[in-house]
Residue, then its C-alpha position, 0 to 999 in steps of 0.5 A: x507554503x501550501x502551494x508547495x506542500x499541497x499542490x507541487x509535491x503531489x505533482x513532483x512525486x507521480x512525476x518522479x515515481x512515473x519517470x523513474x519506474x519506466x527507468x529502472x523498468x529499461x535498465x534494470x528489470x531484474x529488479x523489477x519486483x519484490x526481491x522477495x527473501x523469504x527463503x530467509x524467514x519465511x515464518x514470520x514474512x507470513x504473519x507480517x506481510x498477510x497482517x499488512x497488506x489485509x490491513x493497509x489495502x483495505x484502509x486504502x480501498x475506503x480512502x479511494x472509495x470517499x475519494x471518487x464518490x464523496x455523496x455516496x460515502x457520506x450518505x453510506x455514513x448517515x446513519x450513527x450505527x454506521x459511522x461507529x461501525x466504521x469507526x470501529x472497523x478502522x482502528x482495527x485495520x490501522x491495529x492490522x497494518x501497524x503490526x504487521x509492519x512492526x513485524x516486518x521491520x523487526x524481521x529486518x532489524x534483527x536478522x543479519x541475513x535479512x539486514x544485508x539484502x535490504x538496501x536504503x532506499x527500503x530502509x527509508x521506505x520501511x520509516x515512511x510506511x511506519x510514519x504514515x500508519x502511525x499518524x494514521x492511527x493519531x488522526x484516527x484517534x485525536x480527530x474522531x470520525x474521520x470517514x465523515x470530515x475526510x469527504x468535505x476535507x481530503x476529497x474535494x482537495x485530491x479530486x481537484x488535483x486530478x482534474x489539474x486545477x488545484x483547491x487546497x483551503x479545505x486541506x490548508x486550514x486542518x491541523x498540522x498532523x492531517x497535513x503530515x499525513x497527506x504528505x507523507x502520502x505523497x512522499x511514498x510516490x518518491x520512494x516508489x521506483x527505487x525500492x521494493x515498492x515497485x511490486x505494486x505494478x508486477x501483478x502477473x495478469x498474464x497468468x489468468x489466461x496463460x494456457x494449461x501446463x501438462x504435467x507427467x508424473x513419471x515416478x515409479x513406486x509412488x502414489x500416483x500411477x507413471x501415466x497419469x496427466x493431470x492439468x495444472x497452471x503453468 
C-alpha cells in the first residue's frame, strides 16, 4: 500500500496533470485560464483571493525551500528563537490561506451568479484545497515544529521521487494525517488540467518586454491637453 500512495500516485498524478494540460492546451485554449468572474463580485474576490494566495504561496515557498536544500534549512532553524519565529509565522499564513479560501468558496455557495460558472471539477478543486489547508493546519498544531521534522521526514522522500529512485520508510512510518496530506498534495496534480487551476501556467511573461503601447488622448474639454502622447504598457 505505500508503494501505491507514495511512490505510484506521485508518478500517475504529474503524468496526468502534464498530459492533460497539453490537451486542453490544443483543444481548448480558450479555456486556458482563470475564467476569472469578478465582474460577478469583485469585492469580496479581493480579500479572498489576495488573503489566499499571499498565504498559500508563501507556505509553499517554505515546503520547496526545505525540499531542495534540507542542511540549509535546518541549520536556518537551529536556533529556539527561530523555530518559534517559524513557528509562529506558519500558523499565521495557514490562518491567511484558510480565510481566504473560506472566503472563496462561500462567494461560490451563496451567489447564484457565481454557482452557475463554477463547473465540478472546480467544485472538487475547491473540497481539496480546503482539505490540504485544514490538514495543514492539524499537523501544524498536533505535530509541532514541522519545519524542523519535515527536512529528515518529507524532504528526503519527495527528492528521491525526483531523482527516480524512490525511499518511502521515513514518509511510511508518520502518522495517518501527514499521510493524508501528501496525498492530497498529489491529488491537486489530478485536478489541475481540468479546472481553473491551470492559471498556475498563464503568467503572461511576454508583457515584461512587449514594446510601449502609445497612447493619444484625443478628448476635447478634458483635463489632458488632445495632443498629448504618453507611453504606457500595452
Amino acid at each position: 500500500m505505500n508503494a501505491v500512495l507514495f511512490v505510484a500516485v506521485p508518478y500517475l498524478s504529474v503524468a496526468v496533470a502534464v498530459l492533460g494540460a497539453i490537451v486542453r492546451y490544443r483543444t481548448d485554449r480558450f479555456s486556458y485560464s482563470t475564467q476569472s468572474s469578478q465582474f460577478l463580485d469583485s469585492r469580496v474576490l479581493f480579500w479572498g483571493s489576495n488573503a489566499w494566495h499571499y498565504g498559500i504561496l508563501l507556505v509553499l515557498g517554505a515546503h520547496v525551500a526545505a525540499t531542495a536544500a534540507p542542511g540549509a534549512w535546518s541549520r536556518l532553524l537551529g536556533g529556539t528563537t527561530r523555530l518559534y519565529v517559524l513557528e509562529v509565522t506558519g500558523y499565521g499564513l495557514a490562518f491567511l490561506a484558510g480565510f481566504g479560501l473560506l472566503l472563496l468558496i462561500g462567494r461560490r455557495l451563496t451567489s447564484r451568479r457565481i454557482a452557475a460558472v463554477t463547473s465540478k471539477g472546480d467544485a472538487l478543486l475547491l473540497a481539496a484545497l480546503l482539505v490540504q489547508v485544514g490538514t495543514g493546519a492539524y499537523l501544524a498544531l498536533a505535530y509541532r515544529f514541522g519545519g524542523a521534522w519535515y527536512p529528515h521526514v518529507a524532504a528526503p522522500w519527495l527528492r528521491s521521487l525526483f531523482t527516480l529512485h524512490p525511499k518511502v520508510d521515513a514518509i511510511a512510518a508518520m502518522p495517518w494525517p501527514v499521510k493524508l496530506h501528501a496525498v492530497t498534495a498529489w491529488s491537486l496534480f489530478v485536478l489541475f488540467p481540468y479546472t481553473r487551476l491551470v492559471h498556475v501556467v498563464t503568467y503572461p511573461l511576454s508583457y515584461l518586454w512587449r514594446p510601449y503601447q502609445v497612447v493619444i488622448w484625443n478628448r476635447r474639454g478634458a483635463q489632458r491637453p488632445a495632443t498629448r502622447r504618453e507611453r504606457v504598457p500595452a
